[in-house]
N, C-alpha and C positions, 0 to 999 in steps of 0.2 A: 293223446300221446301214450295212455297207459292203458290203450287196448289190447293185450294181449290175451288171449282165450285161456281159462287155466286149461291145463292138461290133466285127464284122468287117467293113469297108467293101468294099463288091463294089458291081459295074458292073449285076448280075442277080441275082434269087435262087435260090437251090437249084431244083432240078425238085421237085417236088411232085404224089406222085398222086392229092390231095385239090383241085388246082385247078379253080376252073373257068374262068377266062380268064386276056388279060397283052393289053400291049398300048401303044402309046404312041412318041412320036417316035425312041427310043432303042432300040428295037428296027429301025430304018432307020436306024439310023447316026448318029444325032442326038446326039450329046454333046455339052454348053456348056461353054465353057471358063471358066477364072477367070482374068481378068488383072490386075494390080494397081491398074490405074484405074479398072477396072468392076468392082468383084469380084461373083462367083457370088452369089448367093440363093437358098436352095433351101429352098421351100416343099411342106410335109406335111399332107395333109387326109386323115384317116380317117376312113372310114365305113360304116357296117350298116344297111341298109333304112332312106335317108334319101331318098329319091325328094324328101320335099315339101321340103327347101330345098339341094337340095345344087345346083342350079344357081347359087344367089344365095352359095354360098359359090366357086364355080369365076369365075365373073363378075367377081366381087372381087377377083380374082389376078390375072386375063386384064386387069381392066381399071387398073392400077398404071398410074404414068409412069414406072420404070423398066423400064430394056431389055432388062436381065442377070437373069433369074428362071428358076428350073427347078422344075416341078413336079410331084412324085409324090401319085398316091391309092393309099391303099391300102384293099381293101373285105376284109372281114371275111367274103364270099361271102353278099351279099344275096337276096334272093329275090323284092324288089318291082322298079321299071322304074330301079334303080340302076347298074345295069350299060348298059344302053341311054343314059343320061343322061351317061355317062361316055363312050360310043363315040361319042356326037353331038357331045362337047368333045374327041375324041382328039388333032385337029391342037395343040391347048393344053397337051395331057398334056405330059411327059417321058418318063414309066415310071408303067403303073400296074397291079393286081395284084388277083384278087380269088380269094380262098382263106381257108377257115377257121383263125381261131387260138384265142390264151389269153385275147383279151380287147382293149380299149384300147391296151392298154400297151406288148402284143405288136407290135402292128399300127404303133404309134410308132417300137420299135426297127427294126421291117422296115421303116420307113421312112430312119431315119437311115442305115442299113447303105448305104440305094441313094443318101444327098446325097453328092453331089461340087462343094457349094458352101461359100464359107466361113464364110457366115452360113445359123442355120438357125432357121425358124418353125415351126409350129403353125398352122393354121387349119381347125378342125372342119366337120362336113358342116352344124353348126346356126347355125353363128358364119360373122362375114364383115366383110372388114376395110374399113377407112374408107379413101376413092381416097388418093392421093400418101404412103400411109404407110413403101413399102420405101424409096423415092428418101428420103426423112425421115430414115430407118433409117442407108441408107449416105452420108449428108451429112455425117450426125455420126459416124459412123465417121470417115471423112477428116480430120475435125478433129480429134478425140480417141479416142483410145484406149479399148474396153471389152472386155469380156468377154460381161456379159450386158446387152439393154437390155429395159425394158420403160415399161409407160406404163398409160394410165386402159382402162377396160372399159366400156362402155353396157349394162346390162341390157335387153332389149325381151319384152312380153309383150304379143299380140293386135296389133301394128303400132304397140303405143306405148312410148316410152323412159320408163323406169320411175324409172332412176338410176344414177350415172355411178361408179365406183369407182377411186380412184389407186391402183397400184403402191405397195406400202410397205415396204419389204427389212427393217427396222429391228422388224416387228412380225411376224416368220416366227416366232419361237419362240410367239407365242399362236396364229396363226390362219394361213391360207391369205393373203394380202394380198400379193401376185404372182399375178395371173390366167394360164396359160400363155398363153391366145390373143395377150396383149399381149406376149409375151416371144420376142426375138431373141437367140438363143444361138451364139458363134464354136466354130463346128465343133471345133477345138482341146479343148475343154472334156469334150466325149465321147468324145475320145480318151483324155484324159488319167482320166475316171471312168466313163465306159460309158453304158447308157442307164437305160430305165427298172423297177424290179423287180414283176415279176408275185406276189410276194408281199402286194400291196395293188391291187384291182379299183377301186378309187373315187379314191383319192385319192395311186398314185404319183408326180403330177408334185408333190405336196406334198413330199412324201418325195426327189424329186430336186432340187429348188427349193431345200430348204430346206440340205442336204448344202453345193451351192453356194453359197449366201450366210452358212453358216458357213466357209467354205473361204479366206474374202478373196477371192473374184473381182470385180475391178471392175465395178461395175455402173450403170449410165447409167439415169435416170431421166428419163420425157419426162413433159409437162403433159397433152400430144397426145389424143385417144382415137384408139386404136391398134386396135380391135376392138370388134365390136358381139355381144354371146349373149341369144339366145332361151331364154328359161326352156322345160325340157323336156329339157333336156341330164340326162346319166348322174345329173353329182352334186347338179343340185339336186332331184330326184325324189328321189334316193335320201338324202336327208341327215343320216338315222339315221346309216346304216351309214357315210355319210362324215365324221362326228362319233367315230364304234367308231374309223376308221383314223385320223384324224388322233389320237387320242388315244394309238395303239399308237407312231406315228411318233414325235409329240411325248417318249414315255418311252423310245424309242431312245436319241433325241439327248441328252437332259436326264433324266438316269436321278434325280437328285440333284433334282430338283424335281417328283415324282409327285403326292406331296398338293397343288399346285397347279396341277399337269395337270389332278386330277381333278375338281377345285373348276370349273375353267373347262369342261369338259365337262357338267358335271353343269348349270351356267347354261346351256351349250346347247344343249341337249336340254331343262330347262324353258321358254326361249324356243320352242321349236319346236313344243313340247307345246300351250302358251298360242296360239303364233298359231294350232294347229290348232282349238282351244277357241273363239275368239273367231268362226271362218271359219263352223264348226257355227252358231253363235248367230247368226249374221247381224250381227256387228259388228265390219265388213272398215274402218270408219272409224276406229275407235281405232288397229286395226293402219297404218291409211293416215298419221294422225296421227301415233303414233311414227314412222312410218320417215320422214318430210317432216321434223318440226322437232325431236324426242328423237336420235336417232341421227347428225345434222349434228351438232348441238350438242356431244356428247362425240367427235364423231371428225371430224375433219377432212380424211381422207378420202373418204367418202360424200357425193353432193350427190344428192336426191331432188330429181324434178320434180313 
């Protein structure tokens, strides 16, 4: 349960003879500072052979109303026009890095290692965030005190918004309900627990998420929608295997409640089964139906359009 890798905060990373490029304002000297009325923000986008949205996630950053942002990518050594899409945003970069790793997760901690802000985000190569959200971020910083904040998620599939998901710290122990793309974490926090463990390929920000919000760290919850994901991403393709880990995670934490671990797994994976059942049959309308007025109904988080 308490694997998480410490983090070594560096300016640069190791040399690497598996690189294939580096690159970014900070290699000219470019360091942001953090001062106590602007503080840092320092945003992380990873990504592997995302060519087709990874502009619309860098745009998203570039295009914020706050002034104090520092941004690293780190690429995972792609092989489509990822890398060129990245040199063409280089004046935007901070630091950004493209070499093989262990995955996601890797690529996460290789990212935190190079913030030297005090708040830190997530913002995927598929995902991209809604304008005025850091300035939002650190308004309420100023006013109140947090640790972690997060806020709602928009699903979009084919250019249309599917359905909107709140943040709900209260409901970690059943499911995932903190999105990371929505989630601003004070650097402090990684210090004091490290970052992410490569011992789960789908779902360790579950498994980080959830450490912290048993931990008592205060946590700030906004109405907002803080970020927008395109179905396509790791875990919802994959969401057998992200169902296996949240299940492994879940009997970390709650070793004393397994037979209801298993109960709840076992509902979702026949949910999953079913929606695949019904998509075969050609009766993508029942499923359309549950998700619009069944699934509002019992949870209050989810609002389908």
């Amino acid at each position: 349960m308490n694997d998480f890798p410490k983090i070594k905060f560096q300016n640069f990373l190791p040399e690497n003879p598996y690189r294939l490029n580096k690159g970014g304002n900070r290699f000219k000297g470019g360091f942001k500072e953090n001062p106590k009325e602007i503080p840092l923000v320092t945003i992380i986008t990873v990504v592997l052979n995302g060519e087709k949205h990874l502009k619309d996630s860098i745009n998203s950053v570039a295009c914020q109303d706050y002034s104090n942002i520092e941004y690293i990518i780190i690429d995972g050594g792609s092989q489509d026009n990822t890398l060129n899409i990245i040199k063409e945003y280089e004046n935007l970069i901070d630091i950004w890095y493209s070499e093989p790793d262990l995955g996601i997760y890797d690529a996460f901690n290789k990212g935190i290692s190079l913030a030297r802000g005090e708040i830190i985000g997530f913002i995927n190569s598929d995902d991209w965030y809604n304008p005025n959200i850091i300035g939002h971020v650190v308004d309420i910083l100023k006013k109140e005190e947090f640790d972690m904040f997060c806020g709602k998620l928009a699903f979009w599939k084919e250019e249309k918004e599917l359905y909107r998901f709140q943040s709900n710290p209260q409901k970690m122990s059943s499911l995932m309900s903190i999105p990371h793309q929505t989630v601003f974490l004070k650097k402090d926090l990684h210090i004091q627990w490290g970052g992410y463990s490569n011992n789960f390929k789908i779902a360790s920000d579950y498994h980080f998420l959830l450490n912290l919000s048993k931990s008592g760290c205060k946590i700030r919850i906004s109405d907002k929608i803080i970020a927008n994901m395109r179905f396509g991403g790791v875990s919802s393709i994959n969401l057998m295997q992200a169902n296996v880990e949240f299940l492994k995670i879940k009997n970390l934490f709650y070793p004393k409640r397994k037979i209801y671990n298993y109960i709840f797994f076992l509902k979702s994976c026949f949910k999953f089964k079913m929606k695949l059942l019904l998509e075969n049959l050609g009766l993508k309308e029942i499923i359309r139906f549950y998700r619009k007025y069944i699934i509002p109904f019992f949870r209050g988080d989810v609002t389908y359009n």
